[in-house]
C-alpha positions in Angstrom: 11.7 -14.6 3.2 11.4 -17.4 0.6 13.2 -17.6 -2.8 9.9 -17.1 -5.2 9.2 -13.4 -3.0 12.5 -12.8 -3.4 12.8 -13.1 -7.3 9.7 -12.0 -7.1 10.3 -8.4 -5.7 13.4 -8.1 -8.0 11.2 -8.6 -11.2 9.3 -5.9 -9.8 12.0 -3.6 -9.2 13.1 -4.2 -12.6 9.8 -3.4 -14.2 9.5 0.3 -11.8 12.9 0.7 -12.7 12.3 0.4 -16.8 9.2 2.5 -16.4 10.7 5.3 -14.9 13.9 5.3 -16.7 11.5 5.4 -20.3 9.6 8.6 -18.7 5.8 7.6 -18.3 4.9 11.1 -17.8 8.0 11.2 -15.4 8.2 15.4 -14.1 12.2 14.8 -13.7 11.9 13.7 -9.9 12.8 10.1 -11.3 9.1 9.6 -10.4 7.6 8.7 -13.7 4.5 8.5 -12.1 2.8 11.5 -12.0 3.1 15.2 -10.7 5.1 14.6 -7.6 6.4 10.7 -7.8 3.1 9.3 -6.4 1.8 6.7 -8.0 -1.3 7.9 -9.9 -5.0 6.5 -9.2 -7.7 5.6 -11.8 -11.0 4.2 -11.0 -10.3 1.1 -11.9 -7.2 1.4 -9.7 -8.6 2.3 -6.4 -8.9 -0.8 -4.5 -9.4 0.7 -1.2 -12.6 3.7 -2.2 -15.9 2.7 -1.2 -19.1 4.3 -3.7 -18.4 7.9 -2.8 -14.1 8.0 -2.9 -13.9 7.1 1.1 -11.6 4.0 1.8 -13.1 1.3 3.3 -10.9 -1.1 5.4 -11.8 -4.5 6.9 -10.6 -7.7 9.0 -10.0 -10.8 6.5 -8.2 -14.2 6.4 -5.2 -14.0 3.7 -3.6 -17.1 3.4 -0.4 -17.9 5.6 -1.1 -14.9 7.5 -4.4 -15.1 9.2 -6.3 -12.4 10.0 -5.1 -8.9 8.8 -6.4 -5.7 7.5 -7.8 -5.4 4.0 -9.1 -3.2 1.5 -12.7 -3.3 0.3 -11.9 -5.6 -2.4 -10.4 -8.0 0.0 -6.5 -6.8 -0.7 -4.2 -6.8 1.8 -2.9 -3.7 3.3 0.7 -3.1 4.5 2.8 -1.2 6.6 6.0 -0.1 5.7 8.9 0.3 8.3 11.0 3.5 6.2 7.7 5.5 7.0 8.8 8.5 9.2 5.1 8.2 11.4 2.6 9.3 9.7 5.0 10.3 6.9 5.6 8.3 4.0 8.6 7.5 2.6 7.1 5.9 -0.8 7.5 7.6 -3.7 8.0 7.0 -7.6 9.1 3.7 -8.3 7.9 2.5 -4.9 4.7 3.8 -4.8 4.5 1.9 -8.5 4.7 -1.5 -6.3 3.4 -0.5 -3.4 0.7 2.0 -4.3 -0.4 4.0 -1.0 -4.3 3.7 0.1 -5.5 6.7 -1.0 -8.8 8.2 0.1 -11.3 11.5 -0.8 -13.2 11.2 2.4 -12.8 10.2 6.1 -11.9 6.3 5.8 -14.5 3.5 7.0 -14.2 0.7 9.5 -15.6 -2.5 8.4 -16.1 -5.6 9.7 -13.2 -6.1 12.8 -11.3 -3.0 11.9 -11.5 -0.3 14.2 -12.1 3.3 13.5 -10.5 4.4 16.6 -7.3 3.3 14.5 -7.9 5.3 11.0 -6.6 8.3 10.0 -5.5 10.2 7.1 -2.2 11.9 6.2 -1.3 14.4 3.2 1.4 13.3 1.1 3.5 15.5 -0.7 1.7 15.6 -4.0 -1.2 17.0 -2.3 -3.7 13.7 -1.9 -4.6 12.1 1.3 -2.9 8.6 2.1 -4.7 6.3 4.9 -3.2 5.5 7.9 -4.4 2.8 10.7 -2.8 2.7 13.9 0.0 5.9 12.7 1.2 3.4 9.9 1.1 4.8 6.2 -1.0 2.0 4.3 -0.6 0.5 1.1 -1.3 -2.3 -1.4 1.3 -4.5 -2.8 1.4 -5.1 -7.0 2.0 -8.3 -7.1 -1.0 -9.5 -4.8 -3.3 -9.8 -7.8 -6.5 -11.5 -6.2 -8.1 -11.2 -2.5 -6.6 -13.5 0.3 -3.0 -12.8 -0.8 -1.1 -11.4 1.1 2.8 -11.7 -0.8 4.0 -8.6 0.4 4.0 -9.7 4.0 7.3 -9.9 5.7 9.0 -8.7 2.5 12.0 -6.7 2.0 11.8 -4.3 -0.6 12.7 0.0 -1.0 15.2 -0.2 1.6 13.1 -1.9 4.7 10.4 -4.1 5.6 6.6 -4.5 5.1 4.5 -6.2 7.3 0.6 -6.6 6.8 -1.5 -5.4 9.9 -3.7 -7.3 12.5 -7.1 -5.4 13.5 -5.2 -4.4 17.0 -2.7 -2.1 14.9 0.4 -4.5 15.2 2.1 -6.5 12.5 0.8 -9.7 11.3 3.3 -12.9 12.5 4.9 -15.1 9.9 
């Protein structure tokens, strides 16, 4: 892992950290993000929901990675090695970084991904995470346009992140 992810990650920390220590709507689970720790999803927010609420996931090139899964704006997706299965293990100020893939219908294969690999899993505020391949998905914050993939190989919450190849397995460095 390089120097700018790792200062990068640590900024982030520091900014979930703040936010949940000032409250933001915090339910005193040290959340701060909602009604059970999960990071909260607006409209604008959803970068994985097709036109009707179902996730939509794709093959794309990100840079330095190659091929991996993506959302249907183009953002990486990730897997997170703490995940317990199909259960996550990111909550409140995690799930503020790396906000799950959520979905309100059965998730889509698009172009390269493969729907024999989707499914869904309940998290424990009651809405429905996407998985591909039994791996909990998610989107990183500080990826901020399509094609990056910064979260890759990262560190961060206590274990590693990897973004995903089409097969299921983790992306190589």
């Amino acid at each position: 892992m390089n120097a700018n992810r790792t200062i990068l990650n640590l900024v982030l920390l520091a900014v979930a950290a703040t936010l949940a220590l000032a409250g933001c709507g915090g339910d005193g689970d040290g959340g701060g993000y909602g009604g059970n720790g999960a990071a909260t999803t607006t409209e604008a927010d959803a970068p994985a929901a097709s036109g009707d609420g179902a996730a939509a996931l794709k093959i794309a090139d990100a840079a330095g990675v190659g091929p991996i899964l993506v959302d249907a704006r183009g953002f990486s997706v990730y897997d997170f090695h703490k995940d317990k299965g199909t259960t996550s293990a990111c909550y409140g100020a995690c799930a503020g970084v790396w906000p799950p893939v959520l979905t309100d219908g059965a998730p889509r294969a698009g172009q390269g991904a493969s729907a024999a690999q989707l499914g869904t899993t309940k998290r424990r505020d009651g809405t429905v995470q996407v998985t591909y391949a039994g791996h909990p998905l998610y989107t990183y914050a500080a990826d901020k346009k399509p094609g990056e993939a910064n979260g890759h190989d990262v560190d961060s919450f206590g274990a590693e992140w990897y973004a995903l190849q089409g097969s299921g397995q983790e992306a190589e460095d």
